[in-house]
Residue, then its C-alpha position, 0 to 999 in steps of 0.5 A: x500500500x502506497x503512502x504520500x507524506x512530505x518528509x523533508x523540504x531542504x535547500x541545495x548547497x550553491x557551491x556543488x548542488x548537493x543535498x545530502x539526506x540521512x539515511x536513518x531519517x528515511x524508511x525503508x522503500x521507494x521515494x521520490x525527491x522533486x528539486x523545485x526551481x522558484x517553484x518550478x519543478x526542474x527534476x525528480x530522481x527515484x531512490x529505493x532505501x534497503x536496509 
């Protein structure tokens, strides 16, 4: 069963462009991270969490 919730809402570093998540904060599974744009959705990505 799937389920939608917002977990994180973060701001990409200037300098190289990277977010980096804690894996602990995550659940096991699949997500999906949207990167917005002033408010202009630029790219998603697919991640899956194994523990």
């Amino acid at each position: 069963m799937a389920k939608n919730k917002w977990i994180l809402t973060g701001t990409v570093a200037a300098k190289n462009g990277i977010l980096e998540l804690e894996a602990k904060a995550l659940a096991s599974g699949l997500h999906i991270a949207s990167l917005y744009f002033d408010g202009i959705q630029v790219g998603t990505a697919k991640l899956e969490v194994i523990r």
